[in-house]
C-alpha positions as semicolon CSV with decimal commas, in nm:
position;residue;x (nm);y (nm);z (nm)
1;X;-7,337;10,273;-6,543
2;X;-7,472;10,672;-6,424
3;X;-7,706;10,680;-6,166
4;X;-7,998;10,758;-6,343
5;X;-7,994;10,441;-6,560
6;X;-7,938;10,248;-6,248
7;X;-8,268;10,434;-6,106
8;X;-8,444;10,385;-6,423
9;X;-8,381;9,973;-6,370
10;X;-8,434;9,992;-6,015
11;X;-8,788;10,148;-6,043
12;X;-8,850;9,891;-6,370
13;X;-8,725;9,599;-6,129
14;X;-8,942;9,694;-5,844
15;X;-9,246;9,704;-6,114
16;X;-9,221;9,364;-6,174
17;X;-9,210;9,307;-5,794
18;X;-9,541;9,451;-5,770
19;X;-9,660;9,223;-6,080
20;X;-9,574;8,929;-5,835
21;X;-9,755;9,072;-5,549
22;X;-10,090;9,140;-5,767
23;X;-10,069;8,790;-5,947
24;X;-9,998;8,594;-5,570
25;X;-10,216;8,801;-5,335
26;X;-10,566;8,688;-5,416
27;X;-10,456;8,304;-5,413
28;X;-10,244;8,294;-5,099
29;X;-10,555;8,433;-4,949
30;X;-10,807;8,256;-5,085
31;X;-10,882;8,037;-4,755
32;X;-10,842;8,358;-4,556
33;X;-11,126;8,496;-4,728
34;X;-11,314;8,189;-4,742
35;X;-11,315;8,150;-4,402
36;X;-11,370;8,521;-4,327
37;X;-11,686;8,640;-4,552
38;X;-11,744;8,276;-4,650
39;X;-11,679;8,368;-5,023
40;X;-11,730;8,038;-5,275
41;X;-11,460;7,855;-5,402
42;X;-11,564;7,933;-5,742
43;X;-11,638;8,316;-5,694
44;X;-11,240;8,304;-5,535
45;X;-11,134;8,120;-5,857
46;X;-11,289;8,421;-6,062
47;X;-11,060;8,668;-5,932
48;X;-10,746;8,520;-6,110
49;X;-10,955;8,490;-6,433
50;X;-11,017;8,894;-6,379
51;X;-10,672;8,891;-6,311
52;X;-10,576;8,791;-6,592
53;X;-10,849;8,928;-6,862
54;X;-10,808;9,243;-6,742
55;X;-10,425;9,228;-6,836
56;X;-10,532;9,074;-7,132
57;X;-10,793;9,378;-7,221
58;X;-10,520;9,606;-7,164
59;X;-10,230;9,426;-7,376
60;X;-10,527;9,430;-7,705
61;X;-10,582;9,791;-7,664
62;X;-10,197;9,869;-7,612
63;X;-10,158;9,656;-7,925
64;X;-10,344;9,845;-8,202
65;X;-10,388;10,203;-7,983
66;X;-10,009;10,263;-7,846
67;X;-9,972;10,551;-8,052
68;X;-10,237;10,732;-7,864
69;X;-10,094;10,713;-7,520
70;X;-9,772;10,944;-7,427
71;X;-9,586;10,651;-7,307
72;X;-9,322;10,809;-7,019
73;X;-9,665;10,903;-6,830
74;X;-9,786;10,624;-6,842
75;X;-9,506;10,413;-6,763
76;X;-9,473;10,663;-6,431
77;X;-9,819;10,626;-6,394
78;X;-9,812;10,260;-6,326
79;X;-9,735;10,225;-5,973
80;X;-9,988;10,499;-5,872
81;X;-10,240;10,271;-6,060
82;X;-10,129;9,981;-5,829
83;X;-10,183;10,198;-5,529
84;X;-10,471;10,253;-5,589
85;X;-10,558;9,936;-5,607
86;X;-10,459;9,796;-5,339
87;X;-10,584;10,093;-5,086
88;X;-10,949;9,970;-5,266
89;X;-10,829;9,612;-5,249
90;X;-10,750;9,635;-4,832
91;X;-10,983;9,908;-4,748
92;X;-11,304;9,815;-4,902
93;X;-11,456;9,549;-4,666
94;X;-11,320;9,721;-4,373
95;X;-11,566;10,002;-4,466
96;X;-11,833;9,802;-4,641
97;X;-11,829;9,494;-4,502
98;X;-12,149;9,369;-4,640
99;X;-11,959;9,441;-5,019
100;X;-11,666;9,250;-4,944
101;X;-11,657;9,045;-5,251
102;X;-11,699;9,357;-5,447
103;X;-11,433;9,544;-5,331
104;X;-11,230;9,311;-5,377
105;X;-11,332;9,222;-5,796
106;X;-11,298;9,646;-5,816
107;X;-10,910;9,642;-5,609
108;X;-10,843;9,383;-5,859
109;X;-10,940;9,533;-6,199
110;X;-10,736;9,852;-6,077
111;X;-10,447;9,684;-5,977
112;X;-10,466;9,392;-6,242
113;X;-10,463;9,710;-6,508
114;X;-10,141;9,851;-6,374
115;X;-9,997;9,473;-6,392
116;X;-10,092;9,446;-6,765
117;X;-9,957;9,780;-6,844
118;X;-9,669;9,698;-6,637
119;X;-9,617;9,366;-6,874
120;X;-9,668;9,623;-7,177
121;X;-9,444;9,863;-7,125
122;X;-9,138;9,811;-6,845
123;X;-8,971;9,527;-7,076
124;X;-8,992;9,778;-7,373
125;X;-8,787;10,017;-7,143
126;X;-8,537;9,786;-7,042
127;X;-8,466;9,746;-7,432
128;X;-8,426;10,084;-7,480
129;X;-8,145;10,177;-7,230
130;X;-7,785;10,065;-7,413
131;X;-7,674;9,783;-7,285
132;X;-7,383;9,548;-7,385
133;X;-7,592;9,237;-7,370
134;X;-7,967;9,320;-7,397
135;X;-8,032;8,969;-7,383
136;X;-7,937;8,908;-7,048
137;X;-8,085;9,217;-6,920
138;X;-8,427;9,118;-7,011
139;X;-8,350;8,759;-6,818
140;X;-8,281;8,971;-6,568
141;X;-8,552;9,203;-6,567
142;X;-8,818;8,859;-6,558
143;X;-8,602;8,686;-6,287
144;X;-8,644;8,952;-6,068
145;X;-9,031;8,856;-6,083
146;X;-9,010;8,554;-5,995
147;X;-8,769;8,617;-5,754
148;X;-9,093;8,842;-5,631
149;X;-9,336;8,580;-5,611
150;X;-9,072;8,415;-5,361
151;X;-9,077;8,702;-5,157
152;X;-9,474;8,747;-5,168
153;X;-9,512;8,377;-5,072
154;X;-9,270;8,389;-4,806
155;X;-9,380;8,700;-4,617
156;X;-9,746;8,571;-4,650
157;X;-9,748;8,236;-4,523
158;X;-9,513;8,416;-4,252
159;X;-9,765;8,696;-4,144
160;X;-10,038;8,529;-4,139
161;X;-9,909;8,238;-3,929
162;X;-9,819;8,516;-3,685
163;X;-10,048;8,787;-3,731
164;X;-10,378;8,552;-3,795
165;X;-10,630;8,568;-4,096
166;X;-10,798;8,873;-3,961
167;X;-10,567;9,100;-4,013
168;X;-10,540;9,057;-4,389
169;X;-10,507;9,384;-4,487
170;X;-10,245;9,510;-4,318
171;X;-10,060;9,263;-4,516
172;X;-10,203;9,417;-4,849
173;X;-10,124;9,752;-4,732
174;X;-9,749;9,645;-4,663
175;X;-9,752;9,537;-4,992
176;X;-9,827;9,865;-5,130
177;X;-9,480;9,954;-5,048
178;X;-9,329;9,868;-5,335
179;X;-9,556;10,009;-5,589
180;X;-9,471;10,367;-5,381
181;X;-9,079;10,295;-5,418
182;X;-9,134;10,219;-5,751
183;X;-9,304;10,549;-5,806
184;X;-9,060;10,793;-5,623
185;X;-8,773;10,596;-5,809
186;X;-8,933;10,613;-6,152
187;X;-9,066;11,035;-6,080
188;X;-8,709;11,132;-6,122
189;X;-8,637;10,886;-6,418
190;X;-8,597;11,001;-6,723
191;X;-8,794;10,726;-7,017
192;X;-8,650;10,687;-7,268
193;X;-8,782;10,678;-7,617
194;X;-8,969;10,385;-7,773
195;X;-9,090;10,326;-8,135
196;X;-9,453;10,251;-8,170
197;X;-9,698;10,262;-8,504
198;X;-9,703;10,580;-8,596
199;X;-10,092;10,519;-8,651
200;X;-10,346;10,222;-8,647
201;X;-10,271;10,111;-8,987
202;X;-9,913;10,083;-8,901
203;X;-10,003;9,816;-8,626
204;X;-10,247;9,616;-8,878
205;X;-9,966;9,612;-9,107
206;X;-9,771;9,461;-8,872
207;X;-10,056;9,196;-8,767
208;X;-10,041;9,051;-9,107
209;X;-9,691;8,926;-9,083
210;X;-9,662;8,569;-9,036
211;X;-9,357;8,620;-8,806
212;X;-9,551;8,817;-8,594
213;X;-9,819;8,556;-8,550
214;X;-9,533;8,270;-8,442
215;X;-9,391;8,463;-8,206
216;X;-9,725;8,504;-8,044
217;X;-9,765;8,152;-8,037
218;X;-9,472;8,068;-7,907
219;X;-9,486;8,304;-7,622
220;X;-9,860;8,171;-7,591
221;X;-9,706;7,821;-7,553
222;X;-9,476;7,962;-7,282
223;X;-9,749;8,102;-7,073
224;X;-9,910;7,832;-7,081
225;X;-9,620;7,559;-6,997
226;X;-9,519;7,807;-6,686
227;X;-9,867;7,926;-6,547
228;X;-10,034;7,578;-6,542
229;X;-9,767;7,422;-6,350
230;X;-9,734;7,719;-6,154
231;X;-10,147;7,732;-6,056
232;X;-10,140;7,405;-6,021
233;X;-9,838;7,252;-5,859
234;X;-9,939;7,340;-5,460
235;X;-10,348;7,141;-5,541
236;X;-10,136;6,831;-5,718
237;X;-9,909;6,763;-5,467
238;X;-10,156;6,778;-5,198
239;X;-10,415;6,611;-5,360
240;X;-10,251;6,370;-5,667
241;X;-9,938;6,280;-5,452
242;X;-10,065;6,319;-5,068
243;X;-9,832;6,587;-4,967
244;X;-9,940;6,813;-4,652
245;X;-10,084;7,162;-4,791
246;X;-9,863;7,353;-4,580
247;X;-9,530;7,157;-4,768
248;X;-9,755;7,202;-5,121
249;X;-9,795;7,525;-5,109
250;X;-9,432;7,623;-5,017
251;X;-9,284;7,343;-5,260
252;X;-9,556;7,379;-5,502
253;X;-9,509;7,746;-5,540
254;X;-9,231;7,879;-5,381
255;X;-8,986;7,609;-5,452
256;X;-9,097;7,633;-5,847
257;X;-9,014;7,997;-5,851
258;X;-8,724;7,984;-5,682
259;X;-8,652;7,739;-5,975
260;X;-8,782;8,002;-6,227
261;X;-8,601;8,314;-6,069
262;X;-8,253;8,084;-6,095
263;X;-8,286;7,974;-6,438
264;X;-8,347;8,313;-6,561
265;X;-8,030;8,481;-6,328
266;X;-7,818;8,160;-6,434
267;X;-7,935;8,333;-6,858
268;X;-7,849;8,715;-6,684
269;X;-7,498;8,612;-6,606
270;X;-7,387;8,325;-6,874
271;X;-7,660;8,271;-7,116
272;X;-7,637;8,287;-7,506
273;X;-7,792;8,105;-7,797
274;X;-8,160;8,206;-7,724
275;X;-8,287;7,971;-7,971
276;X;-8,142;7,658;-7,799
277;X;-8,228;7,694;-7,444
278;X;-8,591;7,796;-7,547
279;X;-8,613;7,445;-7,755
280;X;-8,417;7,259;-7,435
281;X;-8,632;7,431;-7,229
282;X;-8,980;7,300;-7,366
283;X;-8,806;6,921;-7,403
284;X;-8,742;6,959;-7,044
285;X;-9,049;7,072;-6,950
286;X;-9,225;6,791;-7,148
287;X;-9,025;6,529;-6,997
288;X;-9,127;6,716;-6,595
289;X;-9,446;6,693;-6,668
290;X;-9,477;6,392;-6,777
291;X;-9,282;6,237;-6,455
292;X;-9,499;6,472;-6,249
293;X;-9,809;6,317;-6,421
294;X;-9,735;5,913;-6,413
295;X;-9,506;5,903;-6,129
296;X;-9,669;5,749;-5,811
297;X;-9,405;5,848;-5,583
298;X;-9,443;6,183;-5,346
299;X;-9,077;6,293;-5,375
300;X;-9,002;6,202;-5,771
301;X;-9,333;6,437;-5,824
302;X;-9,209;6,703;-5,611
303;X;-8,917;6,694;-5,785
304;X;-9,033;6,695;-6,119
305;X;-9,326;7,028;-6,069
306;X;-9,014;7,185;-5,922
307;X;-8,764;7,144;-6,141
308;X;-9,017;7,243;-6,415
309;X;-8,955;7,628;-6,295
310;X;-8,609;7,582;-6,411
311;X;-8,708;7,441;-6,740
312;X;-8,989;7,710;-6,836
313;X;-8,789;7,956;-6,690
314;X;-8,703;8,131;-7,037
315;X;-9,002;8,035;-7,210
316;X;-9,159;8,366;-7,161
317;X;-8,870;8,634;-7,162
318;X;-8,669;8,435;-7,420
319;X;-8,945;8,444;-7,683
320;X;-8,932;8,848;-7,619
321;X;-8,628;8,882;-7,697
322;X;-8,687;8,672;-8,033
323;X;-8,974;8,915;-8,095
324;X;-8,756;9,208;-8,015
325;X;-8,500;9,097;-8,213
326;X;-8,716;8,998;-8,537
327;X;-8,882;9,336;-8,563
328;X;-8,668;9,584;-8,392
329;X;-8,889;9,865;-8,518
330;X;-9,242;9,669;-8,411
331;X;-9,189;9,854;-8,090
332;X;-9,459;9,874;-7,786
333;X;-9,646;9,714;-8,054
334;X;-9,450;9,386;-8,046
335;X;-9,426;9,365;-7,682
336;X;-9,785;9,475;-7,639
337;X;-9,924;9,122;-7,876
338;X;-9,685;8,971;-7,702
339;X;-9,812;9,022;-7,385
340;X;-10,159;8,943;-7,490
341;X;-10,013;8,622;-7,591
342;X;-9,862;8,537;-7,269
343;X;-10,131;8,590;-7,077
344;X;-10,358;8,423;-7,331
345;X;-10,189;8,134;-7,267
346;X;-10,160;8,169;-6,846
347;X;-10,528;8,176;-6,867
348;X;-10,639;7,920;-7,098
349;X;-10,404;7,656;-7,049
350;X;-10,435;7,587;-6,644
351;X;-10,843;7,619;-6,702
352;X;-10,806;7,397;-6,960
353;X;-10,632;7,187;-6,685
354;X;-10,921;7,230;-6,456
355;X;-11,188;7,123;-6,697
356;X;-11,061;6,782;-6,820
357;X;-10,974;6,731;-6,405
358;X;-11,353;6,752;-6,361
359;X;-11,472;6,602;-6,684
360;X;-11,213;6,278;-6,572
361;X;-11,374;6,292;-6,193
362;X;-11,761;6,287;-6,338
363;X;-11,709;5,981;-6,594
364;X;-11,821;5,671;-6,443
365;X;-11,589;5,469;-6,646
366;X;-11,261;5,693;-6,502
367;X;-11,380;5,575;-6,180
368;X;-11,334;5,231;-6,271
369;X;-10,975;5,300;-6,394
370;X;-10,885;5,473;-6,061
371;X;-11,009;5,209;-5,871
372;X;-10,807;4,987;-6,063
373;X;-10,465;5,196;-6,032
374;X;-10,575;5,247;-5,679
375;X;-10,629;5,624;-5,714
376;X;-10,952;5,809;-5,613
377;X;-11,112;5,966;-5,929
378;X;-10,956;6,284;-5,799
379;X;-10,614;6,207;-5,813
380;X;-10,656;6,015;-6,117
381;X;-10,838;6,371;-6,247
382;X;-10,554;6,589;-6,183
383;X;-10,277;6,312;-6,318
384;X;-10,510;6,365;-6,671
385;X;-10,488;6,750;-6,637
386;X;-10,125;6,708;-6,573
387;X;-10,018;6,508;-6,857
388;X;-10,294;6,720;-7,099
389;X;-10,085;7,009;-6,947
390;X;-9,778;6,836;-7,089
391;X;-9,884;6,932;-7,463
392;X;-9,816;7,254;-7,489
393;X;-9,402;7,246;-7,398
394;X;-9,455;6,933;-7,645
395;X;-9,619;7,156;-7,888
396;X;-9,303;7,401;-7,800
397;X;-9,050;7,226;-7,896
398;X;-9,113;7,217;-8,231
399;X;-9,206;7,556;-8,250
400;X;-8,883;7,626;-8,073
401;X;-8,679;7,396;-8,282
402;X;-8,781;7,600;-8,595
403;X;-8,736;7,951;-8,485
404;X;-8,348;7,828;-8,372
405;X;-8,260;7,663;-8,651
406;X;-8,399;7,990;-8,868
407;X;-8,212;8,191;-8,668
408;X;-7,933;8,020;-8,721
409;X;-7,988;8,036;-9,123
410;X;-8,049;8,392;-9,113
411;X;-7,738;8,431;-8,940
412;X;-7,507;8,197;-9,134
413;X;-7,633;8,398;-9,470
């Protein structure tokens, strides 16, 4: 491999690092800012929805407008984005401290846009360079953020245990270190070429393939199998199974992508036969939730959110390389709806979670069943969302089943 394909990867890998750091950043300090400005629970909440609809917005208009853009700018564009946002993220209430909150909603859009072009556009290039086994390289490529969010939670919990809450944004402004590698490594990168509709017609043409449409499901059922577990694992063990917050938080998150990051290395070095580990996947996934959901002991619980890292972990990249695969020529197109389904799916499914949690909590007749299990109507709440959570691997596997066994046709004839 020449040096500037290994720079090219480098600068794509350290992209997806920063995607960890803007999708972990506002939740590890939630209580930091909570008890700093006394923002509301549910205005902190908001800031992963903008998250995420912002990436959203910009996977839609990546989807039917790709031909507009000159892609290699943008692409090298993408970490100055993320600067930016972060310098607006960290800066803001240190200068206008009486507009923290909106400081922080502005640092987000900027840097949430970068992340959602990022999720656009650096698996696309990853496809492009040759490779022997372009499979594995996009396992790897996806590994390597969750390997981030490992490193984001670690570092975190770390500084601020030593540093103290106050000093916040010095942690944000570390952060912005990779987003500034990833820019020097990717200004002397060469992009290489990737298809996209040559207009807007080309990309409606495209939208009214059937194919198209499962492979947007399926990746939506991915999302939405990882994300919930992996929003909610740290508040259900501390609150459904009784586990200290500080242990929740690192087993909750940290342990699950740990578990994510070494499912999707294990696919980088030895995986094959895409079809069947995205079907085993959602089966195991199903039967993790499920045990997370009924099981009334702390450690089988544990267990169970944690090992459900390793069981979504190709959910996500394994349905874009089906994609890929299925219509080589879709492009930044395919990847784009894609995207948009991914995210779709991170989104809805964990509020989705949320709301029956509450709806379960507020009905008198729920109350009667926890006290009868023994449960407050809050743990009995989030054991609900948990096992709702459970249907969309279930949903997957089925959906999974069928893409591998027409794979499998297409290739036998």
């Amino acid at each position: 491999m020449n040096n500037k394909i290994k720079r090219l990867k480098y600068a794509c890998y350290s992209a997806n690092v920063t995607m960890s750091v803007v999708g972990n950043l506002s939740p590890v300090l939630f209580l930091t800012f909570r008890s700093l400005y006394g923002i509301s629970y549910s205005l902190l909440g908001l800031l992963v929805l903008i998250n995420f609809v912002t990436q959203l917005i910009v996977d839609l208009i990546f989807s039917f407008f790709s031909h507009k853009f000159n892609i290699s700018k943008t692409v090298k564009s993408i970490p100055l984005i993320s600067v930016c946002g972060f310098l607006i993220y960290a800066l803001w209430p240190y200068f206008l401290p009486d507009l923290v909150y909106t400081g922080l909603v502005i640092g987000t859009i900027v840097f949430s846009s970068a992340s959602g072009l990022c999720e656009v556009l650096i698996s696309p290039v990853i496809a492009a360079i040759p490779s022997d086994d372009p499979d594995r390289e996009m396992s790897k490529l996806h590994s390597v953020y969750a390997w981030g969010v490992v490193f984001v939670i670690v570092v975190s919990t770390v500084f601020l245990l030593l540093a103290g809450n106050e000093n916040w944004q010095w942690l944000a402004l570390g952060f912005m270190l990779i987003p500034l590698i990833s820019a020097f490594l990717f200004a002397k990168s060469e992009i290489p070429h990737m298809e996209t509709p040559t207009q807007t017609a080309g990309a409606w043409k495209l939208l009214c393939n059937k194919g198209v449409w499962l492979c947007v499901f399926a990746i939506f059922l991915g999302g939405a199998a990882e994300c919930t577990m992996a929003q909610w694992s740290s508040g259900y063990l501390e609150q459904a199974l009784g586990i200290p917050k500080l242990w929740g938080d690192l087993f909750g998150v940290a342990v699950f992508s740990v578990m994510l990051g070494l499912g999707r290395s294990l696919y980088a070095k030895i995986g094959k036969n895409i079809g069947k580990v995205l079907t085993l996947g959602a089966v195991g996934a199903t039967l993790c939730y499920f045990t997370a959901s009924v099981s009334s002991i702390s450690w089988i619980g544990l267990i169970a959110c944690a090992f459900t890292g390793f069981c979504v972990s190709m959910l996500w990249p394994g349905n874009l390389v089906v994609a890929s695969d299925r219509f080589p020529k879709g492009g930044v197109f395919i990847y784009a709806m894609m995207a948009a389904g991914g995210d779709l799916g991170a989104s809805v499914a964990p509020q989705l979670v949320g709301m029956i949690t509450d709806a379960v909590i507020a009905n008198p007749d729920a109350i009667d069943l926890a006290t009868k299990l023994a449960l407050t109507p809050e743990q009995l709440g989030m054991k609900m969302g948990m096992l709702c959570g459970m249907v969309f691997p279930l949903i997957g596997i089925f959906i999974y089943l069928f893409i591998w066994k027409n794979k499998r046709k297409t290739s036998e004839s």
